[in-house]
N, C-alpha and C positions, 0 to 999 in steps of 0.2 A: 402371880408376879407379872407385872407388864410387859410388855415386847421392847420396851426401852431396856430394862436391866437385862432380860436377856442377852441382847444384844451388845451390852458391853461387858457382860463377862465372854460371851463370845470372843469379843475383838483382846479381852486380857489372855486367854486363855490360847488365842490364836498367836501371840507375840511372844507366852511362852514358849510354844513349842516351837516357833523357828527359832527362837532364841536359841533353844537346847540343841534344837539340830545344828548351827552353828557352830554350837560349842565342842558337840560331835565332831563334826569336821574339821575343828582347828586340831583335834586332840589325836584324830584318824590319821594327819597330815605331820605332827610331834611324834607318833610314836608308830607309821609304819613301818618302819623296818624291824624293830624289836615285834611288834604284833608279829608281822610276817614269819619273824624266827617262829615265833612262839606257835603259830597255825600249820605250817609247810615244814618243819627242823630237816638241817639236812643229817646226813648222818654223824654219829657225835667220834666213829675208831673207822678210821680206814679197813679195806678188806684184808684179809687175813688169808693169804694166795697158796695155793696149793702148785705143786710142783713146774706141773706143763703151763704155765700161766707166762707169754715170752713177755720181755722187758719191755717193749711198747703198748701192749698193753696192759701194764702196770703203771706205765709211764702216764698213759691220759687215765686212768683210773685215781691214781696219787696227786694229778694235778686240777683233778676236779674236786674233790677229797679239801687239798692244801687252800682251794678259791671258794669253797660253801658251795661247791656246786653240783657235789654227790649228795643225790636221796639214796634211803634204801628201806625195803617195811620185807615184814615176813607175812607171808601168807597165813589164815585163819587156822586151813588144811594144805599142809606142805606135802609136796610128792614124794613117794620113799625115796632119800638118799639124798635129797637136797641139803647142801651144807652152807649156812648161814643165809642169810638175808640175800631178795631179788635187788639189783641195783640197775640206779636209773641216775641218769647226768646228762647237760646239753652246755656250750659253751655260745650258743646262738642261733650257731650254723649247722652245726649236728650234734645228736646226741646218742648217747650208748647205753646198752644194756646190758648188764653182768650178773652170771651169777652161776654156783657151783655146785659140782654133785657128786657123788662116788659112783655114778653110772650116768652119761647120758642117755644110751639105747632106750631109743623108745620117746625120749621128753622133748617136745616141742614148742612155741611160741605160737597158740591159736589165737589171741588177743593182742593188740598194740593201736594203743589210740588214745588221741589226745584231744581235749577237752569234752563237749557234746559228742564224744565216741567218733571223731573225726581222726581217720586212716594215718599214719602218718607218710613224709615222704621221702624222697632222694635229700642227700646230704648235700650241703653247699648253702642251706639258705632258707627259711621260712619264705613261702611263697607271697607275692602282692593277694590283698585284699578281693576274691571272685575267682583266681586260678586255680586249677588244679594239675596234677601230672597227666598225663598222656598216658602213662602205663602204671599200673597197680605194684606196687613195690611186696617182695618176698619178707617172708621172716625167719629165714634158714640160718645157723648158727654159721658165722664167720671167722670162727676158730680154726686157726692154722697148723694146729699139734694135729698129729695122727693121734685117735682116739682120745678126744681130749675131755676133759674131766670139766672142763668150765662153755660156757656161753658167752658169746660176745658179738655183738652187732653194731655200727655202725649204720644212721640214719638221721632223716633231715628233723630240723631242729621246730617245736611246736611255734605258733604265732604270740605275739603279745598278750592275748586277749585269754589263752589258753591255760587256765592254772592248775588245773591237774592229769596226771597222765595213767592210766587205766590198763595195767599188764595182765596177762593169764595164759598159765606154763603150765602142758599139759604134761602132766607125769604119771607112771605106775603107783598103783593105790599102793598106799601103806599097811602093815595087816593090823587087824581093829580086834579090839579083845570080844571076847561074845558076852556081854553085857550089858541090860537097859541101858540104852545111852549112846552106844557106841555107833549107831550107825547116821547118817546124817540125812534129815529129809532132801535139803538143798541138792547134796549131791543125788541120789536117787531121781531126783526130779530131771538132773540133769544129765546122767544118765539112761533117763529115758527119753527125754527130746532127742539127745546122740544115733539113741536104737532107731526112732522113727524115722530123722532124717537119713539113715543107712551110715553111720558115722561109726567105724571097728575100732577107733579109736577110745570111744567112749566107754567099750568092756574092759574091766579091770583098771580104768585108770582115775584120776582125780583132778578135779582142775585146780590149780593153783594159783590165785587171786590174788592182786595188790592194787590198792588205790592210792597212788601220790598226790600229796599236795604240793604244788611247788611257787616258787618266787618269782614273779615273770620279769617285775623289774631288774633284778638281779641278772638277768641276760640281756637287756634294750640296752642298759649301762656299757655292755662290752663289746656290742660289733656296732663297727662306724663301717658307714656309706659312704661313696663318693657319688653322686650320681652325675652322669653326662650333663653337659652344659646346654644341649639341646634338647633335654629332655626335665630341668630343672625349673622350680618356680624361684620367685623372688628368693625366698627360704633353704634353697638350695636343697630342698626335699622334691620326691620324684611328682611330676606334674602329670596326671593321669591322664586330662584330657590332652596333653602334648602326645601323651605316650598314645591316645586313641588314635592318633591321626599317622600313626607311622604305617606305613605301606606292606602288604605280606610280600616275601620274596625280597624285599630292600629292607637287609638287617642293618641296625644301627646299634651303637654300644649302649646300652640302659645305665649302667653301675658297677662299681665295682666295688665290694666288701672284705672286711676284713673283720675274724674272729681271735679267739686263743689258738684253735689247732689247725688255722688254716684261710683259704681266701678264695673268693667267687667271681664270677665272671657272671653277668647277666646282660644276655643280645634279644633285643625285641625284632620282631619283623621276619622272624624264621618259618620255613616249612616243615610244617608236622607229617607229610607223609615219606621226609627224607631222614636221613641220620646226620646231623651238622659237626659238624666239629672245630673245635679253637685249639689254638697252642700260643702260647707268650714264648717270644724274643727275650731273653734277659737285658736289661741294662748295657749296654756296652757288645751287644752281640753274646755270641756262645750258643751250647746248645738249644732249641728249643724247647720248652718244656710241656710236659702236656697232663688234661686235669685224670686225678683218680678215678671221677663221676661227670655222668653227662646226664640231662632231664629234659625234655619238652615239654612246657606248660600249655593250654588252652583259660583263654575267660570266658566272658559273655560273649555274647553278639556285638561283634562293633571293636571290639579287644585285640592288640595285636601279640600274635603269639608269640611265646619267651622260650629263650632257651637257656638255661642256668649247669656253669662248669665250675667243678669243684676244684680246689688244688689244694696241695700240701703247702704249709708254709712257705711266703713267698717274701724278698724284702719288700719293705714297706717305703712309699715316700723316694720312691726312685722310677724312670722313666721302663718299664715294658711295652713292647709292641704286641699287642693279639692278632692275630691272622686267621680270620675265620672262611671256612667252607659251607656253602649252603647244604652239600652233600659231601657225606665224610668221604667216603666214595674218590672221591676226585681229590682230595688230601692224598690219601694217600698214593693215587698215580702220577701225584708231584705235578699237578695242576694248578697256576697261580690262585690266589686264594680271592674270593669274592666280596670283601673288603679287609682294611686294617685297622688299626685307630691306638692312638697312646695309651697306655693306662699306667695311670700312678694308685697303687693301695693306699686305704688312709692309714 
């Protein structure tokens, strides 16, 4: 065969398949959201809450549930006494983790990470593109019963990019019948990395595994930005290199966000070897309010650093004043505050 027909079934054969990728992408673009169910599902029965479980936290449990926003998977090997499924939820700006047992003593959270096994962080806000926190965030149960039967944590919400989230809950092995079969190489194996690294945890107990798939657009859809007007591009999206050029020590307002359980506060230009602090003025004067959670962020070289404040549900579309402190320090001995700036939620 010549180099002439070659080369034009080449160029046929070249045109079908962009063709078909095309076609691909019209039909990837028709039917993500059903695909998405279909690869991520959230969970299909709300939890099934045991006694000490208080009303607010049933309350964002049932409302992430009621929005497609609870996942939940069972472990391969469940810890003894775990009762039903590990669950996992984010409304943007944070997400929680639940799940139940007829014993906690003893079970812990030694895994939480999302996407490429990246850490997760302070609630109030998925961090800008190259930051990270300043301090390593706990995985200690945040349950407020005295001896409480459930697990529940509140924490910052994955980034866009991040579509699965990766838990493992260490619990007391379950007893295993003595017969071929019964014992699991995996765990043994991981049991003995445990011994070697000096880990007491790793005798007698199991780890408990779950891998989520989840919907990333399904959260970008639900918190809105406002970002500062000197820090915005044409697009009213945040303008990085504007944000390079802000000053350390001369904090300026970044943004202000808004989710389902809640709303943020983001000051660039903060000192990270201080403790900052904000509080919002309500509308009309009144008390001041001040956030649940506070974060110091570091970037690159060149980045200026962020400080991100979380609050509880705040009105939306109405005038607050923030009053922020470079050193919380000095808030509190009732020290005028080192700038102020309007914020309206979207």
């Amino acid at each position: 065969m010549i180099f002439t027909q070659w080369y034009r079934r080449f160029r046929r054969a070249r045109a079908l398949i962009i063709l078909g990728l095309l076609i691909l992408g019209a039909l990837a673009s028709v039917f993500a959201d059903p695909l998405g169910r279909v690869l991520a599902p959230t969970c299909a029965e709300p939890p099934t809450y045991h006694a000490d479980v208080p009303d607010d936290v049933r309350g964002v449990l049932d409302s992430l549930f009621d929005n497609d926003l609870l996942y939940c998977a069972e472990p391969s090997e469940p810890f003894a006494g775990l009762d039903g499924p590990i669950y996992w939820g984010s409304d943007g700006l944070s997400s929680w983790v639940f799940f139940q047992a007829d014993n906690l003593r003893g079970v812990g959270l030694t895994r939480y990470a999302f996407g490429e096994d990246f850490a997760v962080t302070p609630p109030g806000d998925s961090p800008p593109a190259s930051y990270n926190p300043t301090a390593a965030r706990s995985r200690a149960n945040q349950a407020t019963a005295e001896n409480p039967t459930y697990f529940f944590r509140r924490d910052g919400a994955p980034s866009s990019g991040d579509a699965r989230v990766a838990l493992r809950v260490r619990g007391p092995q379950a007893p295993t019948a003595g017969r071929p079969g019964a014992r699991s190489v995996w765990r043994d194996l991981d049991r003995l990395i445990g011994w070697l690294r000096g880990d007491a945890l790793a005798k007698g107990t199991v780890p408990s595994e779950v891998l989520i798939a989840r919907q990333p657009e399904a959260l970008v859809q639900r918190v809105e930005r406002r970002v500062a007007p000197g820090l915005a591009d044409e697009a009213g999206e945040l303008d990085k290199a504007k944000l390079a050029e802000v000053a350390l020590g001369e904090p300026v307002l970044m943004q202000a966000v808004t989710g389902m359980f809640g709303n943020s506060v983001w000051v660039a230009g903060v000192v990270t070897d201080t403790v900052p602090a904000l509080e919002l003025v309500p509308p009309g004067g009144g008390e001041p309010v001040a956030p649940f959670d506070r974060s110091l962020w570091r970037g690159g070289e060149g980045q200026a650093p962020l400080a991100l404040f979380a609050f509880d549900p705040l009105t939306t579309n109405a005038p607050h004043t923030a009053r922020f402190w470079l050193d919380g320090l000095a808030a509190g001995s009732g020290a005028a505050p080192d700038a102020a700036w309007p914020v309206e939620f979207p």
